[in-house]
N, C-alpha and C positions, 0 to 999 in steps of 0.2 A: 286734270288740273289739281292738282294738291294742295291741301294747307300747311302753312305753316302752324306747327304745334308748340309756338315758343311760350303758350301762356294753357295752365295749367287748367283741364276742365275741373277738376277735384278743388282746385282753389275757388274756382267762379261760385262752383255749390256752396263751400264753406264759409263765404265770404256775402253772397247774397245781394253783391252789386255787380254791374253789367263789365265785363273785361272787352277788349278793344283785339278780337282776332285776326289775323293774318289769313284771309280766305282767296284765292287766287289774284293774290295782286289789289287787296282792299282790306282795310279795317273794318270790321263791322263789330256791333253794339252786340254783343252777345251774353245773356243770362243761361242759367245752369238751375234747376231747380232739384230737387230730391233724391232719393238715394244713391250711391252708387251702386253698380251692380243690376237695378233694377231695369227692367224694359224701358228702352227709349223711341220720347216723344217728339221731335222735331213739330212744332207750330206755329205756322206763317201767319205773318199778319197782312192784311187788307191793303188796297186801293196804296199803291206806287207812289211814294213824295207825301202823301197825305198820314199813312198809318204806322203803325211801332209796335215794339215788342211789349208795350205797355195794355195791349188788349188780349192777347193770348196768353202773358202772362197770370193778368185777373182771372180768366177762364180755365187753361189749361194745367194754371198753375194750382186749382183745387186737389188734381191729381195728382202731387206732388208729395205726397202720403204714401204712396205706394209704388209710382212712375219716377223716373230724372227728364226732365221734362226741358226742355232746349228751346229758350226761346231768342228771336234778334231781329235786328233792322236790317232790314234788306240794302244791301248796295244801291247808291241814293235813295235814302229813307232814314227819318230819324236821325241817330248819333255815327249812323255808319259813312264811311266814305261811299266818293259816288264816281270814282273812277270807272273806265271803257265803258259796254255795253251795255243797254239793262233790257236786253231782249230775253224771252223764255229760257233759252239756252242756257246764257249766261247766271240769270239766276235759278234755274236747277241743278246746274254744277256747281253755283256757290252752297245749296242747300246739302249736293253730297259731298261737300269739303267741310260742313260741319259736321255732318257724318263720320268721315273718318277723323276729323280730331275730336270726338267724343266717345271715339272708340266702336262703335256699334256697328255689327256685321249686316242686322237690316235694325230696320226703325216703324215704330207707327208714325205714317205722316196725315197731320194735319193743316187744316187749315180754314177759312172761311172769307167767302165773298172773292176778292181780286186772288186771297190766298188760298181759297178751294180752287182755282184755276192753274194756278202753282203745284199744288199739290197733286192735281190729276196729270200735270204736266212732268211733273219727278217721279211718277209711278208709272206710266208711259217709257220715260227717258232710262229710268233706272229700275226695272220691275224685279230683277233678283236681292233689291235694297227693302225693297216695301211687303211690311208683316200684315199692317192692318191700315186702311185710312177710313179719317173722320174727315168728313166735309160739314158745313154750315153755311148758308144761305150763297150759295155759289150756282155756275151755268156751266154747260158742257160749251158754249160756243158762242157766239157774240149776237144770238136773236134779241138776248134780253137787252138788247139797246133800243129795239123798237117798242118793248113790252114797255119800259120806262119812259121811254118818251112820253108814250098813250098813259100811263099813268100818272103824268107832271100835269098834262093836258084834262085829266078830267079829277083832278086832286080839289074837292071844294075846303081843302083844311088851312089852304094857303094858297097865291097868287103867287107864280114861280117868276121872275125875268127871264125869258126867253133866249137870251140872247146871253144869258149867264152861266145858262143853262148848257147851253149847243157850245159855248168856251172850253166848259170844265171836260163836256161828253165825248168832246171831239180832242182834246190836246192841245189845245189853243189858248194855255194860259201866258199872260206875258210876262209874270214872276211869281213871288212869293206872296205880297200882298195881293194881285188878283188874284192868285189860286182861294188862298183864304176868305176874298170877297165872294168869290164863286162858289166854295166849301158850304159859307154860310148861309147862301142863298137855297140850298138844296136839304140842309139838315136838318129841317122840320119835317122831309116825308119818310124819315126812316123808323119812327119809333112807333110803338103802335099807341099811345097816350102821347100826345102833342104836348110839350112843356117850354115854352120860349125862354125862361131861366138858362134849364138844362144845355138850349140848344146854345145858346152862349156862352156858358162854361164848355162846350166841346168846342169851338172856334176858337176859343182862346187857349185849351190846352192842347191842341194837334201843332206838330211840328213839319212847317210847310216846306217841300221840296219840289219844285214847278219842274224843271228839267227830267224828273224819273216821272211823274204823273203824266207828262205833255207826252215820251214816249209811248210809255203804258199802254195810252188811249189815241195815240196817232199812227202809231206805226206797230205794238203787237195788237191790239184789239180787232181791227179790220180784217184782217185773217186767221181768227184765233177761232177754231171749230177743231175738237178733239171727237166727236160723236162718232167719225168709222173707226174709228180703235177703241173706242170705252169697251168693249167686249174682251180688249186683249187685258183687261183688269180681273185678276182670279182672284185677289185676295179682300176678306171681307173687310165689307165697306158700307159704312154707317152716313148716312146723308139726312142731318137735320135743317128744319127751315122756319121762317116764320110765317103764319097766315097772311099776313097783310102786306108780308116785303113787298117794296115796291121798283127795286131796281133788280132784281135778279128773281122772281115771282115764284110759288109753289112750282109752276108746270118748267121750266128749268131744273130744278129738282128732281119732278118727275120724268124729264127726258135719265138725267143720267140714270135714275134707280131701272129705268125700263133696258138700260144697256149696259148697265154691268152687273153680272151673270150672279155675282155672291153679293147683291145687295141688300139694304135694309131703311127702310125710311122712315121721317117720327114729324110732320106737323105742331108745331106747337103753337096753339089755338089763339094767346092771348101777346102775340111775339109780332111784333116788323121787322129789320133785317138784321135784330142783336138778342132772339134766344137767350144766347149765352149769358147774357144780362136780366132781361127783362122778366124770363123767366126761370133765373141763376140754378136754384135749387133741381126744378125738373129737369133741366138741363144736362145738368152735371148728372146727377142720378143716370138719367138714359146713354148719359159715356162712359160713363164707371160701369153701368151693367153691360153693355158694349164690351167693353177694353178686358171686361173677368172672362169674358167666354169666349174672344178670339186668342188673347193676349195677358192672359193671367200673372197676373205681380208674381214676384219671386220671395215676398219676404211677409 
């Protein structure tokens, strides 16, 4: 499946807003961050209908000093179109059609949580494509649905609705304003400092897509186990997590570091399921020293 390269990746850099690509038959929401020339980063963003390229950008986009960094909205998600499929497949082959319209013969890929799954799934799908992957608070296979259940259940920081719960967990939302009912119901157990401010500034600024999340979690999640082939993964691979995540837990982490063969793992003590944020600096620090000794900038 090929893209169409009718919009210029060197303009997206230069220009520093999201261009509107032609990727198999979809628009998608796509940014370009930092030099040309330099190693490229492809970095998916999280949770199907719910997540954007407005979180891997903040994160990945530190890297952008040294890396060209790729970031967009997944086919139904965000500003992107949400035409045919939005099974693994499909979105790993939209992931190698930004590939080849950025030019890049292989790529580091990233990604974290719904998009660490993505990304073990394009490393998998397309392993002569993949230099180096970063994962962040992600699972090799869908145990972590019982882990977080058992964690909603014995959560004394908040009183979950049940029933709002098993909606969102299972694909059962009925639009846009329930997904966002049910978003909101669940966003107090991801941080590791509980802030109900904050937690309503992210319900109001997530862009809700109910049709990509209801499949996401109804129809790929149920059979999503990549663990008998994480071993066919040679290239190294950095897996960050936070201590207290509570939907995708340390020992998820530790499944995949125990089966892919060139791995590397970093706990970050003071972190629930957004490191990358919470505790930005070290964060970054532990990918940037990562990304010099697999994947050394060019400039």
């Amino acid at each position: 499946m090929a893209a169409d390269q009718t919009v210029s990746p060197e303009f997206a850099a230069a220009t520093g807003e999201h261009q509107r690509v032609e990727i198999n038959g979809n628009h998608l929401a796509v940014e370009v961050l930092g030099p040309e020339g330099a190693p490229v980063i492809i970095a998916h963003h999280g949770a199907p209908g719910l997540g954007s390229r407005a979180e891997p950008r903040a994160s990945f986009g530190r890297l952008a000093d040294e890396y060209r960094v790729v970031v967009f909205d997944a086919r139904g998600s965000g500003q992107s179109e949400g035409k045919g499929s939005y099974s693994h497949e499909q979105w790993a082959a939209d992931i190698d059609g930004l590939r080849a319209w950025i030019g890049a013969e292989r790529i580091v890929m990233a990604g974290g949580s719904y998009g660490g799954f993505m990304t073990l799934e394009y490393a998998l799908r397309y392993p002569d494509r993949v230099e180096a992957i970063v994962l962040r608070d992600t699972s090799p296979d869908n145990s972590h649905a019982h882990l977080a259940r058992e964690n909603v259940l014995a959560s004394d920081r908040v009183t979950i609705d049940m029933d709002k719960f098993d909606r969102i967990d299972a694909g059962r939302v009925r639009d846009d304003e329930d997904l966002k009912d049910c978003w909101r119901e669940i966003l107090p157990l991801y941080d590791f400092v509980y802030d109900p401010e904050a937690v309503e500034r992210k319900a109001e600024a997530t862009p809700y897509r109910y049709r990509a999340h209801n499949d996401a979690f109804s129809l790929n999640l149920p059979g999503y186990d990549l663990k008998p082939r994480l071993h066919e993964i040679v290239v190294p691979t950095l897996i960050t997590v936070g201590r207290t995540d509570w939907i995708t837990p340390v020992s998820c982490s530790e499944a995949i570091a125990d089966l892919v063969p060139d791995s590397e793992m970093v706990v970050f003590e003071r972190s629930g399921h957004s490191p990358q944020i919470e505790e930005a600096e070290a964060w970054t620090r532990t990918v940037r020293g990562f990304l010099h000794r697999v994947c050394p900038p060019t400039r």
